[in-house]
C-alpha positions as CSV (number, residue, x, y, z in Angstrom):
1,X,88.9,-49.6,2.9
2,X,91.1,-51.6,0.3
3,X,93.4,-49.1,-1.9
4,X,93.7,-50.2,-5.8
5,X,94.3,-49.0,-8.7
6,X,91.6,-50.2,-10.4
7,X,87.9,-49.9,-9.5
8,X,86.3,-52.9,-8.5
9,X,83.4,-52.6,-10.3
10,X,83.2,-49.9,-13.3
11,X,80.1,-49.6,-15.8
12,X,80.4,-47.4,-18.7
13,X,77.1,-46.3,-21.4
14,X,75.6,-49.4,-20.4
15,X,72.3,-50.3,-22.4
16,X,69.8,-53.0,-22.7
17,X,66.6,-53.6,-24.1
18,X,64.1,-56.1,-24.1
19,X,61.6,-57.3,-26.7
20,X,58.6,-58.8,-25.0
21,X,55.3,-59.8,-25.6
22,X,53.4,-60.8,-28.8
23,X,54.0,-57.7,-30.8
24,X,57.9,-57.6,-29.7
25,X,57.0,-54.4,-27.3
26,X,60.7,-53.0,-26.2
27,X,61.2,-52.2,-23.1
28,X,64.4,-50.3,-22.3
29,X,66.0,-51.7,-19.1
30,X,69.2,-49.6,-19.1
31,X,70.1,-46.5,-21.0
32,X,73.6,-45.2,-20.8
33,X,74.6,-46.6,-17.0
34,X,77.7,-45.6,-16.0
35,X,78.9,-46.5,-12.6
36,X,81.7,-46.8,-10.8
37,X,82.4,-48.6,-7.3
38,X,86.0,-48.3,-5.3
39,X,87.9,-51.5,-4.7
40,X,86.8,-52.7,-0.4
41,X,84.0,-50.3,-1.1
42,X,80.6,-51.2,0.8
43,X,78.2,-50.0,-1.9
44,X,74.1,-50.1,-2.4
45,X,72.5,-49.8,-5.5
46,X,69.4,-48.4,-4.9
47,X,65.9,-48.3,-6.6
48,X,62.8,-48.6,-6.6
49,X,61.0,-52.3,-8.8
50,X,62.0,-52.5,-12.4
51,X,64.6,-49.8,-12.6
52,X,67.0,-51.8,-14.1
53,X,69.3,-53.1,-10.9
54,X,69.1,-57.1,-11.5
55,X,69.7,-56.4,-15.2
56,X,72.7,-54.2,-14.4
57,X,73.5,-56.9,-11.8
58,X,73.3,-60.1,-14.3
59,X,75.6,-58.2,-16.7
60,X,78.0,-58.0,-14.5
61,X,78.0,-61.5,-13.8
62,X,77.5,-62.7,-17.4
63,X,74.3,-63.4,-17.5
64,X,73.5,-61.3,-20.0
65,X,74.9,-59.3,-22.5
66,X,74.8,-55.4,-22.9
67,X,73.3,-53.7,-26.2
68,X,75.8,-51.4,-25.8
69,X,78.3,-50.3,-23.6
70,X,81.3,-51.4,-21.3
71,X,81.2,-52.8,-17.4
72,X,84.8,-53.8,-16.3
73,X,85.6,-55.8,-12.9
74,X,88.9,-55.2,-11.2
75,X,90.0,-53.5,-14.5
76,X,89.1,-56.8,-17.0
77,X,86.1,-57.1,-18.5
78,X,83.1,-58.9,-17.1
79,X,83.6,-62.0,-20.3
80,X,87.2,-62.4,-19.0
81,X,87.1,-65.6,-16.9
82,X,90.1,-64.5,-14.8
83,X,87.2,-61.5,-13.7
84,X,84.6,-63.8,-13.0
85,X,86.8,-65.7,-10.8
86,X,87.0,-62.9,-8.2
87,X,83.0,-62.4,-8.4
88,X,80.5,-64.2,-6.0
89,X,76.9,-63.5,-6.7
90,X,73.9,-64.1,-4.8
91,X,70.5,-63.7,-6.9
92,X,67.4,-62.7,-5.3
93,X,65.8,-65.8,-5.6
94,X,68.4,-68.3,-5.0
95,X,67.0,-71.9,-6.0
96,X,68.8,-74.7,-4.7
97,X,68.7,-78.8,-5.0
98,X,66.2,-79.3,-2.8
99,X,67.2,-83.2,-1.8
100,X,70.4,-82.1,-1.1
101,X,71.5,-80.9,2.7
102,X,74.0,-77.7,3.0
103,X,76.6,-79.9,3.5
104,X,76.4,-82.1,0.0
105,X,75.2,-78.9,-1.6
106,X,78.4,-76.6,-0.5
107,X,80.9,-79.9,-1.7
108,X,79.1,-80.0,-5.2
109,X,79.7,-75.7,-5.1
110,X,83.3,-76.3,-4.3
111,X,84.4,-78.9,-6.7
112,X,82.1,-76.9,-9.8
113,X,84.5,-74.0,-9.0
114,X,87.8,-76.1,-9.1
115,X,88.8,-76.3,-5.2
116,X,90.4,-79.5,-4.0
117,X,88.5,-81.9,-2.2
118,X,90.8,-81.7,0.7
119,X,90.2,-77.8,1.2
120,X,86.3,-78.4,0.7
121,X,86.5,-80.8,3.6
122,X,87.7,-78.3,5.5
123,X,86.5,-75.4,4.7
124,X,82.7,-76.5,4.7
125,X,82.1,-76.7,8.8
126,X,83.6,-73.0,9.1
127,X,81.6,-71.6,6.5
128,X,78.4,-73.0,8.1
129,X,79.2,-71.9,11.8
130,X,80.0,-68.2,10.1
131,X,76.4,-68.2,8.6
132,X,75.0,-70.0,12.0
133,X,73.7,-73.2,10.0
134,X,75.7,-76.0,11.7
135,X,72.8,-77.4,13.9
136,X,71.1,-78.0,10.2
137,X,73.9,-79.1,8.3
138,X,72.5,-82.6,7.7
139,X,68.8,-81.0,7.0
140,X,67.5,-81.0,3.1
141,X,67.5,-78.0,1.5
142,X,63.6,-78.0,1.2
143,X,63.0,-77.8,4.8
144,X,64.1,-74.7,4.6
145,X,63.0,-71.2,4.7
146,X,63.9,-67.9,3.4
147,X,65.8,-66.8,5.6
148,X,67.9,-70.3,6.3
149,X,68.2,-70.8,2.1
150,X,70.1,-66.6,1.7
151,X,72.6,-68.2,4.9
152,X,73.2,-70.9,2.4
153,X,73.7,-68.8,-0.5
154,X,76.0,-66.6,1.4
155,X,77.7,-69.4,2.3
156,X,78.3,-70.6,-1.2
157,X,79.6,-67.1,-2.1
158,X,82.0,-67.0,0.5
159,X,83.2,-70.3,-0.4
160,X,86.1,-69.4,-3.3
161,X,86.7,-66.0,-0.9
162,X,86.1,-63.7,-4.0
163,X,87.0,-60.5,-3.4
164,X,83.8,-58.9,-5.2
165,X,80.2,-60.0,-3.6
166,X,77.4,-59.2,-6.0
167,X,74.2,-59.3,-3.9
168,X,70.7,-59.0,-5.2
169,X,68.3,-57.6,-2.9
170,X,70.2,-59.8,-0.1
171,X,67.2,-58.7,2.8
172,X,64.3,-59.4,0.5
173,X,61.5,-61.5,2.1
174,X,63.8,-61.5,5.3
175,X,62.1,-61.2,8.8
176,X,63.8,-58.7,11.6
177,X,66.5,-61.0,12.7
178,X,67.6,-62.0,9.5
179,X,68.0,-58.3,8.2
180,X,70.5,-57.8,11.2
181,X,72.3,-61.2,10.5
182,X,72.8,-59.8,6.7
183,X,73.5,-56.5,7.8
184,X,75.9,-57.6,10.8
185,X,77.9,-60.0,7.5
186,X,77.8,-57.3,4.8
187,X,80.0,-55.0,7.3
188,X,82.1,-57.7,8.5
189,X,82.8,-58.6,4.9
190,X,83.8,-55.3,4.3
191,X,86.2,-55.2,7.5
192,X,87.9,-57.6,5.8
193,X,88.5,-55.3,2.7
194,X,86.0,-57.2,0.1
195,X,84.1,-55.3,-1.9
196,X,80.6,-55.6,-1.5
197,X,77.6,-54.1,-4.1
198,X,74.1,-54.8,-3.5
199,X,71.0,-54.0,-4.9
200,X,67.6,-53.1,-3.0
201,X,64.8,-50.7,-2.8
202,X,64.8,-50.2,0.7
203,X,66.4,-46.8,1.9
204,X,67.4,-48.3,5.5
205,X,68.8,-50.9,4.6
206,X,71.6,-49.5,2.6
207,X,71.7,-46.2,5.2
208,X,72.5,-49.1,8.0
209,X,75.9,-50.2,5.7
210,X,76.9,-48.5,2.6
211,X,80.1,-46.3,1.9
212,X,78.1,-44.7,-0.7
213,X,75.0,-45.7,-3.0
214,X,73.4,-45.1,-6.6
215,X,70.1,-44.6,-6.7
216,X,68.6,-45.7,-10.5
217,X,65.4,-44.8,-11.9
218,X,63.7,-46.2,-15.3
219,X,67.5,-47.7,-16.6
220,X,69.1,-43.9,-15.4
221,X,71.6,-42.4,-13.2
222,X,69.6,-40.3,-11.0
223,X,72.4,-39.3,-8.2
224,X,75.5,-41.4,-6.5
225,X,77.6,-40.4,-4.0
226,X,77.5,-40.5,-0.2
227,X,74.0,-41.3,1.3
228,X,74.2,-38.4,4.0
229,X,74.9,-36.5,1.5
230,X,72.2,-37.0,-0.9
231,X,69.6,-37.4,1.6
C-alpha cells in the first residue's frame, strides 16, 4: 500500500438534502458523513439503495455541492482543479456516444483532458488490450453491452493514470465473468499503489477486494473498518 501523508480521500460533516416533488418534500441524502480513506487503499463503500453512496460519490467528483460540510482529496479540496486532476470516475450508468467506436471515443477522452495527440496515439491500443476490447476496437459504441460499455469506461479512467479511481457500483448489471474481470482490475490497480473507492450494495463483492469498507445507512456512518472485522 502507498504511504502519504495525506489521505486520499477524507470527508468531514458532510450533508445534503434534496427538495423534491410538487410540495418541495426534503429528503435528507447525507447527514454529518465523515470518512476517511488511506492513500493506495482498496476501499468499498458499502450500502444498501438510497443510502446516500452516489451522492457522497458525485460530491467528491464535483458534481454536486455539499449543504454543509468538507470532503478533501489528496489533502485539497474537491473544487481545486489540481484535485480533480488526480480523480477518475466511473458512474454507474456510464452513457457513451453511441456512433462513436472505443477507439474515436478514447481520442475525444484524451484531448478533453489535455493529453497530446502523440501520447493518445499511443496510449489508446494498450489501454484496450488491458481491458480485453481490441478485437472490437473499430465496433460502435451501441453494439455494445453492459459489460463491454464498464471495459470502456474503465478504460477512459485509466486513460490520464489518476491516482484516485472513484467507482460507482463498478459490478452492477455485470454477468459472472465480468464480476471477475472487475474484480481481477480493481486489485491489480491497487498493486500498483492507486487508490481505489467504490461503492456497492453487494457484501461479496467488496469481501473479494477491499482493505477495508464503510457501510452507510439512510445518509449515516453505521461502522468502517476492516470487513473481517466487522463481519
Amino acid at each position: 500500500m502507498m504511504s502519504s501523508d495525506q489521505p486520499a480521500i477524507k470527508i468531514t460533516g458532510l450533508q445534503k438534502t434534496f427538495h423534491t416533488g410538487l410540495r418541495r418534500k426534503k429528503t435528507h441524502a447525507l447527514r454529518g458523513l465523515d470518512l476517511e480513506v488511506a492513500a493506495g487503499e482498496i476501499f468499498g463503500f458499502l450500502g444498501p439503495n438510497g443510502a446516500g453512496k452516489t451522492t457522497a460519490i458525485k460530491i467528491l467528483v464535483g458534481l454536486l455541492r455539499a449543504d454543509a460540510g468538507q470532503a478533501h482529496v489528496f489533502g485539497r479540496s474537491v473544487k481545486d482543479e489540481k484535485a480533480r486532476r488526480r480523480i477518475a470516475y466511473l458512474p454507474e450508468l456510464p452513457d457513451f456516444y453511441d456512433y462513436l467506436n472505443p477507439v474515436e471515443f478514447l481520442h475525444h477522452c484524451g484531448r478533453l483532458s489535455g493529453i497530446e495527440k502523440e501520447k493518445i496515439r499511443k496510449r489508446v491500443p494498450d489501454l484496450l488490450g488491458q481491458v480485453g476490447l481490441d478485437p472490437d476496437e473499430r465496433r460502435p459504441l451501441r453494439k455494445f453491452s453492459k459489460g463491454m460499455l464498464q471495459r470502456v469506461g474503465i478504460a477512459q479512467a485509466m486513460l490520464t493514470d489518476p491516482d484516485l479511481y472513484i467507482l460507482d457500483e463498478p459490478m452492477g448489471g455485470l454477468d459472472p465473468i465480468g464480476r471477475r474481470w472487475m474484480k481481477n482490475l480493481i486489485r491489480q490497480l491497487g498493486q500498483r499503489g492507486k487508490t481505489i473507492f467504490f461503492s456497492s450494495h453487494v457484501l461479496a463483492e467488496a469481501e473479494a477486494v477491499c482493505d477495508r469498507v464503510a457501510f452507510l445507512q439512510a445518509g449515516r456512518m453505521v461502522a468502517q473498518g476492516g470487513l473481517s472485522d466487522l463481519i
